[in-house]
N, CA, C and O of each residue as an XYZ file, in Angstrom:
432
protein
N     275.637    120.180    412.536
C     276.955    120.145    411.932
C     277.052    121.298    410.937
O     276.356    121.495    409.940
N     277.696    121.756    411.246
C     278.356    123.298    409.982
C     278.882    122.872    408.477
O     279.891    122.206    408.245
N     278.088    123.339    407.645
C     278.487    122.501    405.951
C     278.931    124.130    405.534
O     278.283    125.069    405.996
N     279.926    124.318    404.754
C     280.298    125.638    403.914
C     279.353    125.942    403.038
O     278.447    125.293    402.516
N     279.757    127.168    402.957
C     278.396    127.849    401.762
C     278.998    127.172    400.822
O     280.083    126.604    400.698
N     277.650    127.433    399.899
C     277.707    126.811    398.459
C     277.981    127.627    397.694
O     277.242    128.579    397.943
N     278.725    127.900    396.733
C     279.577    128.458    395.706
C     278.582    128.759    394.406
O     279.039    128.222    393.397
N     277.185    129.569    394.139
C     276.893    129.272    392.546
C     277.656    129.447    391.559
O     277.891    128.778    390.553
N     278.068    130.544    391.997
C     279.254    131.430    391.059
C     279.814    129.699    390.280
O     279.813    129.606    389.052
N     280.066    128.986    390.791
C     280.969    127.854    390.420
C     280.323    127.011    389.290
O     280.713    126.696    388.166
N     279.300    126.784    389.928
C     277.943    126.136    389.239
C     278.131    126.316    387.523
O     278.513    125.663    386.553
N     277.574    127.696    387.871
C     276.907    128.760    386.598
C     277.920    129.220    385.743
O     277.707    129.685    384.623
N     278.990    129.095    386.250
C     280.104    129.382    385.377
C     280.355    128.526    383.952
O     280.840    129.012    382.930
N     279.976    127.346    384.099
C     280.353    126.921    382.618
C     279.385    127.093    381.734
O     279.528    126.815    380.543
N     277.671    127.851    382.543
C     276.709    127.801    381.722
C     277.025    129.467    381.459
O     275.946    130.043    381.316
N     277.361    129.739    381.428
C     277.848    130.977    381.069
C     278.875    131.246    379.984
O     278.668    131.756    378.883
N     279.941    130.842    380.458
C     281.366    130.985    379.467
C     280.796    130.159    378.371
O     280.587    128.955    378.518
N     280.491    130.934    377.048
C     280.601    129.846    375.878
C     281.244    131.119    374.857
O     280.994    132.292    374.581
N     281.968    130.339    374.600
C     282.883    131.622    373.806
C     282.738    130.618    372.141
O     282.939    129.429    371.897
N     282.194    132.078    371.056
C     281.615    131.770    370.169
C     283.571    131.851    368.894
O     284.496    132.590    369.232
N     283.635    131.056    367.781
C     285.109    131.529    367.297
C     284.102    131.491    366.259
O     283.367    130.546    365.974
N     284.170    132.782    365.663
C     283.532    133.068    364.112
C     284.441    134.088    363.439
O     285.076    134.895    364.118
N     284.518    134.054    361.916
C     285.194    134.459    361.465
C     284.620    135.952    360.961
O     283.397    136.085    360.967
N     285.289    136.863    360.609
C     284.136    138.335    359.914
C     284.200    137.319    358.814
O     284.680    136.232    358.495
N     282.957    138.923    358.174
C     283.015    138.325    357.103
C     283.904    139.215    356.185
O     283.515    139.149    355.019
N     284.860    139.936    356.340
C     286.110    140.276    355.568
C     286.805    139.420    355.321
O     287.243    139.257    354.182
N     287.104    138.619    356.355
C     288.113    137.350    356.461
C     287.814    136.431    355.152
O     288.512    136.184    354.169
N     286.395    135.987    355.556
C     285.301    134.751    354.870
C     285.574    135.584    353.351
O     285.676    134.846    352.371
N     285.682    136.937    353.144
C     285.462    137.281    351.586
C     286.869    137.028    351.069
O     287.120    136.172    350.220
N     288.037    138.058    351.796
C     289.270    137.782    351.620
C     289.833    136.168    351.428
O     290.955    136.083    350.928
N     289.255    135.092    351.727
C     289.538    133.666    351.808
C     288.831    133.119    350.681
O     289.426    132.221    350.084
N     287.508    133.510    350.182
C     287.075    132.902    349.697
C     287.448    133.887    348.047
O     287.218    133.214    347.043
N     288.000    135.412    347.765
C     288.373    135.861    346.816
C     289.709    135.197    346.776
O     289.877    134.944    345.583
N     290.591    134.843    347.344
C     292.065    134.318    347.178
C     292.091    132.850    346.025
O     292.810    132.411    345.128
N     290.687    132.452    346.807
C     290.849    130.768    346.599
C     290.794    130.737    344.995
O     291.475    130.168    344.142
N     289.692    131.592    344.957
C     289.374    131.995    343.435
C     290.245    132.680    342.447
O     289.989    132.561    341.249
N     291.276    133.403    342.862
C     292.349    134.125    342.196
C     293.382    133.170    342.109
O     294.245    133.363    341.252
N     293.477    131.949    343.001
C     294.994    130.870    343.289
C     294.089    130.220    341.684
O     294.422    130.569    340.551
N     293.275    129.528    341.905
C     292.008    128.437    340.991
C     292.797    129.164    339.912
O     293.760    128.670    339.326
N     292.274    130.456    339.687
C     292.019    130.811    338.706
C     293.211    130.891    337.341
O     293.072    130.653    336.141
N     294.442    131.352    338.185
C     295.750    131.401    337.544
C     296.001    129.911    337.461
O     296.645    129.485    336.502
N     295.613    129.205    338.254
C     296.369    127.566    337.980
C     295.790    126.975    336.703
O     296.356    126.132    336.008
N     294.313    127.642    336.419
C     293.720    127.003    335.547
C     293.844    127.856    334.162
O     293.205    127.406    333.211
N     294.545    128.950    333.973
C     294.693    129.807    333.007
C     296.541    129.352    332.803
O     297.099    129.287    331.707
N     297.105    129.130    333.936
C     298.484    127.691    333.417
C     298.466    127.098    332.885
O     299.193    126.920    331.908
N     297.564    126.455    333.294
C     297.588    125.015    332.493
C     296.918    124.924    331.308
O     297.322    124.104    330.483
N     295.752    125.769    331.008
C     295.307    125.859    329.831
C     296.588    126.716    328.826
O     296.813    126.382    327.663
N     297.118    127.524    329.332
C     298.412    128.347    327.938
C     299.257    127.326    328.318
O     300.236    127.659    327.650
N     299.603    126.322    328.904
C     301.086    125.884    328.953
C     301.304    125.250    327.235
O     300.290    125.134    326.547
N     302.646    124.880    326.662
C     302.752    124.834    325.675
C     302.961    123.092    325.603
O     304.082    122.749    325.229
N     301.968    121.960    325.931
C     302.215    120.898    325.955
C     301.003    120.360    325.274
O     300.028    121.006    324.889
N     301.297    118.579    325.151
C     300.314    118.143    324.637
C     299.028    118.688    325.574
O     299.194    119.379    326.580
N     297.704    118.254    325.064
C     296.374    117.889    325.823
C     296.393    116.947    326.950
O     295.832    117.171    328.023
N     296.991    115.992    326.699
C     297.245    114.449    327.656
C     297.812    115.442    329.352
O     297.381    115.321    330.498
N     298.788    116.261    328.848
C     299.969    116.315    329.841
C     298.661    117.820    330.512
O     298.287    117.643    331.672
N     298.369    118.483    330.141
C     296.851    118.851    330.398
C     295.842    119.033    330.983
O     295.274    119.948    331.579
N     295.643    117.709    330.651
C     294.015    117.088    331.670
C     295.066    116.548    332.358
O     294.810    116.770    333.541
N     296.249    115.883    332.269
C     296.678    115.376    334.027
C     297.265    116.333    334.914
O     297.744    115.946    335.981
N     297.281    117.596    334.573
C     297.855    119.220    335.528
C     296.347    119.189    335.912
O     296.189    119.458    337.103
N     295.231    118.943    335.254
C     294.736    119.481    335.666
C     293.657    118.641    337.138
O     293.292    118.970    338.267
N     293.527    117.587    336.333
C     293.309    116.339    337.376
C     293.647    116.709    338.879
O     292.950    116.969    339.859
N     295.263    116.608    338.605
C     296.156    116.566    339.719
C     295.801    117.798    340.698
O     295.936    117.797    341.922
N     295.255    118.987    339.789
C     295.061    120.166    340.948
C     293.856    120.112    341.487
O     293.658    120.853    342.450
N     292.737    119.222    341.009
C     291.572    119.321    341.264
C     291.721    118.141    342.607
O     291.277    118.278    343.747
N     292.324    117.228    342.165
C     292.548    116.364    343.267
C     293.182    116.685    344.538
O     293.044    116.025    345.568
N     293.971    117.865    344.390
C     294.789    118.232    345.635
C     293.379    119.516    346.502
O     293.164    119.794    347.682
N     292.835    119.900    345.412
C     291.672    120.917    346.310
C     291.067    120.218    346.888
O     290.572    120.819    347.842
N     290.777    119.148    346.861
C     289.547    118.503    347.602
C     290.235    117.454    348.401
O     289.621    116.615    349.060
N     291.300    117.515    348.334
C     292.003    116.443    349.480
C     292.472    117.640    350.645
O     292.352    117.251    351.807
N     292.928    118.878    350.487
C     292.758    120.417    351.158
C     291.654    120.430    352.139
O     291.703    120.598    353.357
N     290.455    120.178    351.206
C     289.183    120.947    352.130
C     288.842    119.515    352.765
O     287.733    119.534    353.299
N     289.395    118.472    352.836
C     288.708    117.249    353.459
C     290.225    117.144    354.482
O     290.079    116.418    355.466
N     291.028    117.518    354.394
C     292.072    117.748    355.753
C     291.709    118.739    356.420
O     291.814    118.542    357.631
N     291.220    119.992    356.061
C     290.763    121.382    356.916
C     289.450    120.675    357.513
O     289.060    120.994    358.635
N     288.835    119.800    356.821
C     287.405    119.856    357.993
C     287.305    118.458    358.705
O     286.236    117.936    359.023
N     288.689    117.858    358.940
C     289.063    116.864    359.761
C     290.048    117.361    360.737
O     290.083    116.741    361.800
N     290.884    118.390    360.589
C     291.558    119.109    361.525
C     290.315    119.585    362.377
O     290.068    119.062    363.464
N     289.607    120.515    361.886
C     288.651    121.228    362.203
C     287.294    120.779    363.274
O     286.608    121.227    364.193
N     287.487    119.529    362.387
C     286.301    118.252    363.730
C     287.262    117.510    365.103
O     286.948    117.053    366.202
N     288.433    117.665    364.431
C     289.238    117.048    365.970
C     289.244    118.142    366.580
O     288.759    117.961    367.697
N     289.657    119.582    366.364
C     289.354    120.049    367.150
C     288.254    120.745    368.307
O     288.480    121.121    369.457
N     287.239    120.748    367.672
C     285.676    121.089    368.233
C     285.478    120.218    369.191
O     284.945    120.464    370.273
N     286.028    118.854    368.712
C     285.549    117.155    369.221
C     286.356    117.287    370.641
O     285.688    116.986    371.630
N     288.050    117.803    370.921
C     288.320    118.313    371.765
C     288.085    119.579    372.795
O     288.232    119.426    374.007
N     287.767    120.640    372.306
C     286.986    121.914    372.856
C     285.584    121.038    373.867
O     285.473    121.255    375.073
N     284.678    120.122    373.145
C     283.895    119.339    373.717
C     283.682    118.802    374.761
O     282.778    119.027    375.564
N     285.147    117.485    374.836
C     285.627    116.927    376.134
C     286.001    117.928    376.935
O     285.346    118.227    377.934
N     287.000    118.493    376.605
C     287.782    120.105    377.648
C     286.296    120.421    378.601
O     286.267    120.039    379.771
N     285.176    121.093    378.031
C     284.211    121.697    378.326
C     283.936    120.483    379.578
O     284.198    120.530    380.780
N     283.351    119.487    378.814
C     282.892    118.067    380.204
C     283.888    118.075    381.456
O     283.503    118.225    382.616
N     285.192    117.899    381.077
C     286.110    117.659    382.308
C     285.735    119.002    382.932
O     285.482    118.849    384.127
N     285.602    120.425    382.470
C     285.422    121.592    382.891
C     284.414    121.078    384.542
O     284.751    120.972    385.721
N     282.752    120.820    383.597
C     281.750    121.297    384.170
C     282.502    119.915    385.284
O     283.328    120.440    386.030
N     282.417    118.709    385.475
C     283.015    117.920    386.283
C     284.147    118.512    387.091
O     284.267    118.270    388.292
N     284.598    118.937    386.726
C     285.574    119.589    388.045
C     284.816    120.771    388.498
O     284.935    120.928    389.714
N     284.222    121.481    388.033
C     283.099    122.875    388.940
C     282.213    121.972    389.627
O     281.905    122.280    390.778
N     281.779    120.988    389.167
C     280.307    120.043    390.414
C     281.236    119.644    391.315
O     280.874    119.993    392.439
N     282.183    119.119    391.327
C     283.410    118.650    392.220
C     283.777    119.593    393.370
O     283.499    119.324    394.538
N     284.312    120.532    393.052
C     284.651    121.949    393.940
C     283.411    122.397    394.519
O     283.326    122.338    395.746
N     282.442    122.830    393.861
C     280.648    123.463    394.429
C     280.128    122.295    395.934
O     279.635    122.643    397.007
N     280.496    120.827    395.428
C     280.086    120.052    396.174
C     280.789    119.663    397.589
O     280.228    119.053    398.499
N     282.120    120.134    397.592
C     283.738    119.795    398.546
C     283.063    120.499    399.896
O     282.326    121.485    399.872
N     283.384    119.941    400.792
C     283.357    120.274    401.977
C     284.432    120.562    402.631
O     284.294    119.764    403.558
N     285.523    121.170    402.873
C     286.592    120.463    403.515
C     287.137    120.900    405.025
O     288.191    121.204    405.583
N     285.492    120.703    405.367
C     285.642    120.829    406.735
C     284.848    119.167    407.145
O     284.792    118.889    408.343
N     284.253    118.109    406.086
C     283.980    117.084    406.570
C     285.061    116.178    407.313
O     286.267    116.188    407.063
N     284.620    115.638    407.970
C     285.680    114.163    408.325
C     285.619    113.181    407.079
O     284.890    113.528    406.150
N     286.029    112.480    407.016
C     286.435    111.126    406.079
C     285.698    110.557    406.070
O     285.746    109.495    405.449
């Protein structure tokens, strides 16, 4: 009985494609000098503003609380997405074993 060639190309393809997303590090400096220049004026605000102490420590509370509610939404965006890239990849290699394996010259 005649079976079709086998496809590696198909195989090897997902062990191949891994595409890396990294940032320079211009980016990483430019991001991480900003953060420090935003910080920095918010906290040179609030220290000259012309109010009590009370009103103060709660500017300042409030901004410290919003940075870290920031970086704990960026690295929950950031895990759903990887967590998806992940699955994507599985359904990938499952549909290449699928196709590599097809005959479609068998009968039923």
């Amino acid at each position: 009985m005649w079976r079709a060639p086998q496809w590696p190309m198909l195989s090897a393809m997902s062990e191949t494609t891994t595409v890396k997303q990294q940032s320079t590090a211009a980016f990483y400096g430019q991001a991480v000098a900003s953060f420090g220049v935003a910080m920095g004026a918010v906290a040179l605000g609030i220290y000259f503003l012309d109010a009590n102490a009370w009103v103060r420590g709660f500017l300042a509370i409030g901004v410290l609380y919003l940075v870290t509610s920031c970086f704990t939404l960026a690295k929950v965006i950031r895990d759903r997405q990887e967590a998806g890239q992940i699955v994507s990849r599985v359904d990938q290699a499952r549909l290449e074993k699928i196709l590599a394996e097809h005959d479609p010259f068998q009968k039923l």
